[in-house]
Residue frames as a rotation matrix with the C-alpha (Angstrom) as fourth column:
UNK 1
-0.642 0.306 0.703 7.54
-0.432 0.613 -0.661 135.99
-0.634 -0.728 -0.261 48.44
UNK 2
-0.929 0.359 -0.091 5.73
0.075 0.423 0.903 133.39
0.362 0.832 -0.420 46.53
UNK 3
-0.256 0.910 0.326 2.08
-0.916 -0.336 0.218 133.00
0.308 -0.243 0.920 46.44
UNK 4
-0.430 0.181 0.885 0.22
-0.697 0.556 -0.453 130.51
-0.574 -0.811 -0.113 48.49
UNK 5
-0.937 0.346 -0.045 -0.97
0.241 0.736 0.633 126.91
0.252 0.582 -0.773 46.56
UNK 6
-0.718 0.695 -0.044 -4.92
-0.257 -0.324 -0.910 127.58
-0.647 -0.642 0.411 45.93
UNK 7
-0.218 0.824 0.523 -8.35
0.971 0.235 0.034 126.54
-0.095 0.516 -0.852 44.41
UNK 8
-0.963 -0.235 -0.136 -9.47
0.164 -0.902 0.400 129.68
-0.216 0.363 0.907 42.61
UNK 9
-0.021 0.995 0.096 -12.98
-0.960 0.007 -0.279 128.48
-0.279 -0.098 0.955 41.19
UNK 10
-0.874 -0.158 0.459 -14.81
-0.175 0.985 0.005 125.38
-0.453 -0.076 -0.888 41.23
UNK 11
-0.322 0.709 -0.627 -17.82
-0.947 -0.230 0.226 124.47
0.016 0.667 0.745 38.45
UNK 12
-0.676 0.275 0.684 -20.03
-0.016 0.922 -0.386 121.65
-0.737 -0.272 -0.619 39.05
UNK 13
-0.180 0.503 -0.846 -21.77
-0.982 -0.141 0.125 120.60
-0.056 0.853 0.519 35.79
UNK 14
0.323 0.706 0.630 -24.20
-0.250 0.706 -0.663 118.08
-0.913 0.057 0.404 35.04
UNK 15
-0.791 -0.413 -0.451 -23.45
-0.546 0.146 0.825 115.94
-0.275 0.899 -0.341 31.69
UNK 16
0.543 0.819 -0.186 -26.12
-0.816 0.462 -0.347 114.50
-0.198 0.340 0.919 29.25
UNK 17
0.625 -0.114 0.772 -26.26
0.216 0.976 -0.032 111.18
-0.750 0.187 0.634 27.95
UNK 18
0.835 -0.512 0.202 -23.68
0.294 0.105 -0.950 112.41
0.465 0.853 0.238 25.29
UNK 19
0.073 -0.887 -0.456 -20.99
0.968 -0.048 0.248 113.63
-0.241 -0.459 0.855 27.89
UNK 20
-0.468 -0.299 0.832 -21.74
0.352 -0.926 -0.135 117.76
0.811 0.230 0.539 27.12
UNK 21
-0.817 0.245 -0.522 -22.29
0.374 -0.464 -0.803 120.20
-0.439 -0.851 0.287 29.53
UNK 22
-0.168 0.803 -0.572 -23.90
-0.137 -0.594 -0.793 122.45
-0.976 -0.055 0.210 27.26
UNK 23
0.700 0.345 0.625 -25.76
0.554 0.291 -0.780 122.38
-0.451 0.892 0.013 23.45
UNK 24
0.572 -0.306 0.761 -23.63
0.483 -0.625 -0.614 125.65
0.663 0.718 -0.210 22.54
UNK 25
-0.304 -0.798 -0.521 -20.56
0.897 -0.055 -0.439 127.74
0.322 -0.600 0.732 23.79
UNK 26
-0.203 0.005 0.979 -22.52
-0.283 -0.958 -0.054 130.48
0.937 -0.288 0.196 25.18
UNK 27
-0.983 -0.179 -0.048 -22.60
0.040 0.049 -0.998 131.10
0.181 -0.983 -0.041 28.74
UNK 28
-0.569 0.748 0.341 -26.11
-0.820 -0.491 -0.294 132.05
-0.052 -0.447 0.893 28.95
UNK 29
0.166 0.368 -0.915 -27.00
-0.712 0.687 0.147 128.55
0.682 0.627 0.377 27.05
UNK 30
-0.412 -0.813 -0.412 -24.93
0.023 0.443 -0.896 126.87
0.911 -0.379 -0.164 29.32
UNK 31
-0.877 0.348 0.330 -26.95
-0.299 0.143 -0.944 127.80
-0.375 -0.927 -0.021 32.63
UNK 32
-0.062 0.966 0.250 -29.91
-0.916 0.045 -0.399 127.17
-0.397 -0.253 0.882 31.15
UNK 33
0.199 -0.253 -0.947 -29.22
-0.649 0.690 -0.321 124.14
0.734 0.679 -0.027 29.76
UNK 34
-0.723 -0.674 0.150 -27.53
-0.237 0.038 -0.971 123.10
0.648 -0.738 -0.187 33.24
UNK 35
-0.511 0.788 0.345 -31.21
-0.731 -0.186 -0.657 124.10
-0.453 -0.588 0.671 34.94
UNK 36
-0.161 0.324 -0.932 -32.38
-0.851 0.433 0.298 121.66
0.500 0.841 0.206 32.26
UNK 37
-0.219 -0.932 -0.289 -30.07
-0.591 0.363 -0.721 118.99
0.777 0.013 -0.630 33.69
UNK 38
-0.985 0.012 0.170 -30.72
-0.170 -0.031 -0.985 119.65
-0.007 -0.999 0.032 37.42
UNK 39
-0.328 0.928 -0.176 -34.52
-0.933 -0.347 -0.091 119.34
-0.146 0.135 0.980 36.67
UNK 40
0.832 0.407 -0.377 -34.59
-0.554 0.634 -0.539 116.18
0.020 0.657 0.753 34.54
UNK 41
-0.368 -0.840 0.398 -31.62
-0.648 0.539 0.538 113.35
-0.667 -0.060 -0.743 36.25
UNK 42
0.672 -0.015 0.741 -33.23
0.555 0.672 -0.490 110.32
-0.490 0.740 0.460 33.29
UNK 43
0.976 0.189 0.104 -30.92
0.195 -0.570 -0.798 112.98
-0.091 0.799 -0.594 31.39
UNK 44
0.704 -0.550 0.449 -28.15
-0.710 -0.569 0.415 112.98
0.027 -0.611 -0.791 33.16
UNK 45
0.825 0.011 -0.565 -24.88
-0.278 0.878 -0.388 111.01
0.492 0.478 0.728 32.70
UNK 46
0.236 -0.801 -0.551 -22.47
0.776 0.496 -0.389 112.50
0.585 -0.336 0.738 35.06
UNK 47
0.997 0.034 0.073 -20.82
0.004 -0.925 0.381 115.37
0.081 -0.379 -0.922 36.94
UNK 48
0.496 -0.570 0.655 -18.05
0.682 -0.211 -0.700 117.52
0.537 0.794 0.284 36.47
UNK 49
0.811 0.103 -0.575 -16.05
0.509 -0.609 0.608 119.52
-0.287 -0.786 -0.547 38.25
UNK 50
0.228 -0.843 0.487 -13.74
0.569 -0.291 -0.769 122.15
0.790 0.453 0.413 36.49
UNK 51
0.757 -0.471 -0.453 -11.35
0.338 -0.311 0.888 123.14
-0.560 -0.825 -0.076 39.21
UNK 52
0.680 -0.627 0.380 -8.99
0.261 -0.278 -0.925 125.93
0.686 0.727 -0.026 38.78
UNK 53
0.848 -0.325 -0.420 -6.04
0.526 0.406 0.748 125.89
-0.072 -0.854 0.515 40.39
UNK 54
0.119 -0.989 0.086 -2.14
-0.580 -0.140 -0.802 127.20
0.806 0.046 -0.591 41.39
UNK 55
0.921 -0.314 -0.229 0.25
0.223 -0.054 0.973 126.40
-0.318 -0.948 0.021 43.32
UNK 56
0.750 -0.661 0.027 3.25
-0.234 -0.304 -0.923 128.42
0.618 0.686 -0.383 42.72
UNK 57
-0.107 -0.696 0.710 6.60
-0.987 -0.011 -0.160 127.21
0.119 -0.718 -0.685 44.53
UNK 58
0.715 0.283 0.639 5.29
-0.354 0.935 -0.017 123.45
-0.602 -0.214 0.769 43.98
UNK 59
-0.386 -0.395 -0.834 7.57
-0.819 -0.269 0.507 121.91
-0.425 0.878 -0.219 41.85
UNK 60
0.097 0.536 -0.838 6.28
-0.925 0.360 0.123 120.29
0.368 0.764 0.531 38.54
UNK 61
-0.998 0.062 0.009 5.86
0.053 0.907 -0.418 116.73
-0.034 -0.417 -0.908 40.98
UNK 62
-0.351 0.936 0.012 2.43
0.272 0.089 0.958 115.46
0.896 0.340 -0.286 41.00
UNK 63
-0.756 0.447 0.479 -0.42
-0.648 -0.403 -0.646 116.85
-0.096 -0.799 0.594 43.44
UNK 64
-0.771 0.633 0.071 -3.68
0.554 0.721 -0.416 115.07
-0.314 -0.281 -0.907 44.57
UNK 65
-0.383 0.781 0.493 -7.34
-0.913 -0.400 -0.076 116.93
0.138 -0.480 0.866 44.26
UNK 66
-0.799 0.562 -0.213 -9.76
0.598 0.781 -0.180 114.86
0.065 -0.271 -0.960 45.83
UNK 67
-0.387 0.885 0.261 -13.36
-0.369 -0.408 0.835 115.69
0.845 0.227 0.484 45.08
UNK 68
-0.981 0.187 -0.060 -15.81
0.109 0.264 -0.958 115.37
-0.163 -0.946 -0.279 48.27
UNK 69
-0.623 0.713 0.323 -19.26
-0.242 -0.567 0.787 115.28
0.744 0.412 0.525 47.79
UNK 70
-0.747 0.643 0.169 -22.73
0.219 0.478 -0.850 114.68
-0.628 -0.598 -0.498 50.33
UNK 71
-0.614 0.784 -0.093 -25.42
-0.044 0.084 0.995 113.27
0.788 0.615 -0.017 48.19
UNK 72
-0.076 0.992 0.097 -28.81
-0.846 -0.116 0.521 112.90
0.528 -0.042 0.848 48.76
UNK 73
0.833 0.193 -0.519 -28.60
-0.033 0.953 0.302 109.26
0.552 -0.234 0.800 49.21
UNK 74
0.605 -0.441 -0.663 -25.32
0.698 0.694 0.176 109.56
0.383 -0.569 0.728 51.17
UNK 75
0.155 0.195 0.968 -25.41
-0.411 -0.879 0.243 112.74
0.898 -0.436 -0.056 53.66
UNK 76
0.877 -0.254 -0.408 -23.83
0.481 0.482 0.732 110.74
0.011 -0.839 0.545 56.69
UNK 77
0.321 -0.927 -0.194 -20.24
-0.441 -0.328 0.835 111.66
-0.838 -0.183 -0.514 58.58
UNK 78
-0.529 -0.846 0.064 -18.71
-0.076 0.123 0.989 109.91
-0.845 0.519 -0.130 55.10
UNK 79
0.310 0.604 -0.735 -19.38
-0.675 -0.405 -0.617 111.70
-0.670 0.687 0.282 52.01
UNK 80
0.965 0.116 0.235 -18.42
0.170 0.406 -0.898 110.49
-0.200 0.906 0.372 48.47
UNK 81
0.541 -0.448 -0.712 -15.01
-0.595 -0.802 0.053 110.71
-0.595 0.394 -0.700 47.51
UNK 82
0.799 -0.404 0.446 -13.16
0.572 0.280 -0.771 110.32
0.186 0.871 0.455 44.42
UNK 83
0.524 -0.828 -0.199 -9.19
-0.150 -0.319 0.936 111.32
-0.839 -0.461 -0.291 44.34
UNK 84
0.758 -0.380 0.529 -7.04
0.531 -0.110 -0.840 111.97
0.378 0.918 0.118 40.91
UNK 85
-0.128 -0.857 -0.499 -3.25
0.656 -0.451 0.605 113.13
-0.744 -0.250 0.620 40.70
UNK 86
0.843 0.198 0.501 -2.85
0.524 -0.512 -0.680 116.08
0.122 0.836 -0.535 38.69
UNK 87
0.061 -0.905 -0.420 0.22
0.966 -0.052 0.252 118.04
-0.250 -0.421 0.872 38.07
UNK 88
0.406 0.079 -0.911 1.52
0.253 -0.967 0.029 121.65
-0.878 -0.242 -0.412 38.75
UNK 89
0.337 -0.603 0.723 3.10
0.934 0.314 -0.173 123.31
-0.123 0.733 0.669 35.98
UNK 90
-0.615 -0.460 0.640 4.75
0.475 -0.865 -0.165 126.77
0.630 0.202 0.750 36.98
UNK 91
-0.895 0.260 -0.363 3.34
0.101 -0.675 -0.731 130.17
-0.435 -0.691 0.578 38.44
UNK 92
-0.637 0.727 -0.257 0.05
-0.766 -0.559 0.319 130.40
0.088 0.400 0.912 36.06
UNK 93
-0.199 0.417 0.887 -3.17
-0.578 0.681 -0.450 128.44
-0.791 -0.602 0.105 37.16
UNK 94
-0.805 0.274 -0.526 -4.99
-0.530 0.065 0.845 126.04
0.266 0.960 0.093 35.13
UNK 95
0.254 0.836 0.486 -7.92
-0.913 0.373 -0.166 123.88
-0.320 -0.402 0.858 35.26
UNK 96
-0.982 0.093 -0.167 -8.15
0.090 0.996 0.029 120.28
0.169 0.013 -0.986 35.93
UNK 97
0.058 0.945 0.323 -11.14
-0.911 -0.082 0.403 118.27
0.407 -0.318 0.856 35.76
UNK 98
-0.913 -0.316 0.257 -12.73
-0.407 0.729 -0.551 115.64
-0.013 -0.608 -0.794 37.97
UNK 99
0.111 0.786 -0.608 -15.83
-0.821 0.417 0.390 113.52
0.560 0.456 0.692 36.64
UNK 100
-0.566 0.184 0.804 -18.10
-0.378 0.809 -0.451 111.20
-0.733 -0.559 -0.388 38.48
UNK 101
-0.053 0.532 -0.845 -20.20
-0.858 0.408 0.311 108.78
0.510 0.742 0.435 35.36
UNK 102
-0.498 0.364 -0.787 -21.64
-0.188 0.841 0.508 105.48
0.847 0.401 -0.350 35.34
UNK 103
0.005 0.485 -0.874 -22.61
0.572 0.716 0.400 103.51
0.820 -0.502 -0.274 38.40
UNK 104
-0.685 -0.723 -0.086 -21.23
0.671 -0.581 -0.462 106.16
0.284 -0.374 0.883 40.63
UNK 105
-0.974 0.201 0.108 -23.35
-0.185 -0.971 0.149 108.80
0.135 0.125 0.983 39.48
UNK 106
-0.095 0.918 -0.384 -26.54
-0.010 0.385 0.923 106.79
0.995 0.092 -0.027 39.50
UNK 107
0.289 0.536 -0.793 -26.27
0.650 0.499 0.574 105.31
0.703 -0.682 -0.204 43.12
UNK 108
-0.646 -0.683 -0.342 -24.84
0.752 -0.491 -0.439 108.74
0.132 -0.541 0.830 44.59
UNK 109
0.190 0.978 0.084 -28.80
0.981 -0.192 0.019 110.90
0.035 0.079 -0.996 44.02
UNK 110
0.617 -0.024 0.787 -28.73
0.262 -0.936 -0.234 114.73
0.742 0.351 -0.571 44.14
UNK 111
-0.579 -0.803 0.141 -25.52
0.521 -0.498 -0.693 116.87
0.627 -0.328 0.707 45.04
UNK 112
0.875 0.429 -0.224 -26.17
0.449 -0.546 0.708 118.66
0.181 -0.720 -0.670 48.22
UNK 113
0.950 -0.313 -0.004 -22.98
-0.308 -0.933 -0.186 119.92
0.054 0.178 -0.983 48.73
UNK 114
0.630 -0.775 0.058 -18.94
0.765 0.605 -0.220 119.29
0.135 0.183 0.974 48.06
UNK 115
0.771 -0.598 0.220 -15.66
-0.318 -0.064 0.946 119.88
-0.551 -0.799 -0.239 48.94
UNK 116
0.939 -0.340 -0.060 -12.80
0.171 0.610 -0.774 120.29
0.299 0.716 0.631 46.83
UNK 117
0.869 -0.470 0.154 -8.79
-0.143 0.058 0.988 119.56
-0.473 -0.881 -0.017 47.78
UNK 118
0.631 -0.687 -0.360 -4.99
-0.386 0.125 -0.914 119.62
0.673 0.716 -0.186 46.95
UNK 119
0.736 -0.586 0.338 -2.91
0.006 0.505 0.863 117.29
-0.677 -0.634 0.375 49.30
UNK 120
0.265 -0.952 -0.152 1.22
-0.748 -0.104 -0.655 117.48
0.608 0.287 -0.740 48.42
UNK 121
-0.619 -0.730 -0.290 3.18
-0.151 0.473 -0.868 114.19
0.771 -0.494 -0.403 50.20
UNK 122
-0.325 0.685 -0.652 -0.06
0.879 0.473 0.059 113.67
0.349 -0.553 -0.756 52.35
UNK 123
-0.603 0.273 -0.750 -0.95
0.513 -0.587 -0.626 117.15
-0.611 -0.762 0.214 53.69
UNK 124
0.467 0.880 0.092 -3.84
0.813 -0.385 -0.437 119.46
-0.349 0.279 -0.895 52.25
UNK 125
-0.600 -0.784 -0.156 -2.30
0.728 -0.617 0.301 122.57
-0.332 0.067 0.941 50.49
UNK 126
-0.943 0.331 -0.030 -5.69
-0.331 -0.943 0.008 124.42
-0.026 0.017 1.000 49.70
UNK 127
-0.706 0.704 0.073 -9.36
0.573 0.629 -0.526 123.90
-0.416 -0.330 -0.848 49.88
UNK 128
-0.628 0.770 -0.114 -12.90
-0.733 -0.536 0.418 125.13
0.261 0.346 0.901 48.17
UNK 129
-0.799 0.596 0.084 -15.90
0.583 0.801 -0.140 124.32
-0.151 -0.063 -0.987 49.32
UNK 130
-0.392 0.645 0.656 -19.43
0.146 -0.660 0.737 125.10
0.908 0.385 0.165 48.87
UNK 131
-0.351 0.433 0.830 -21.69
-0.640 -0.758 0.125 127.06
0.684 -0.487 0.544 51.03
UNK 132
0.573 0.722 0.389 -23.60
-0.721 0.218 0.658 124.23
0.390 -0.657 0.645 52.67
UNK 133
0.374 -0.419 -0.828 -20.47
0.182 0.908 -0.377 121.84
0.909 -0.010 0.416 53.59
């Protein structure tokens, strides 16, 4: 029996005005750098979302994720969203990303909480979300 198409983990990262997440490849840099980020938006140039994924039994045809988000400035019954094909490739996950920059990111204010999605031929085939969605 195959396994079931899913969202494994989702990372929401802030980006500086140079497009990095972090100064250096350590993990510990990396959150604190992040806390930096979240502290100090004149710094800020975008958001990220590395989204790992499977779906085994899909074949190698293209899949949707669609990113959901409820900002600060737009926390009503219709959040943000942003939608990107991405494609399966076999039984081993991988990560795709999904980046919000420029005008977007400016007139969308602080991430309160999001919602991420795979849709196949129009239907949903797995879901992550965070705690407060």
């Amino acid at each position: 029996m195959a396994a079931s198409p899913r969202i494994i983990k989702v990372l929401p990262h802030y980006l500086d005005l140079e497009g990095r997440q972090s100064v250096s490849p350590s993990l510990f840099e990396r959150d604190a750098y992040q806390a930096t980020l979240r502290k100090s938006p004149a710094l800020c140039s975008g958001l990220r979302f590395d989204v790992q994924w499977k779906a085994p039994g899909v074949p190698n045809e293209e899949v949707t994720m669609r990113l959901e988000m409820r900002t600060s400035k737009k926390f009503d019954a219709r959040p943000f969203v942003k939608e990107q094909p991405v494609t399966s490739r076999g039984f081993f996950s991988r990560w795709s990303a999904v980046t919000v920059e420029g005008e977007a990111f400016k007139e969308m204010g602080e991430l309160v909480a999001w919602r991420i999605t795979l849709w196949r031929e129009g239907a949903q085939i797995a879901e992550q979300r965070s705690f407060l969605w």
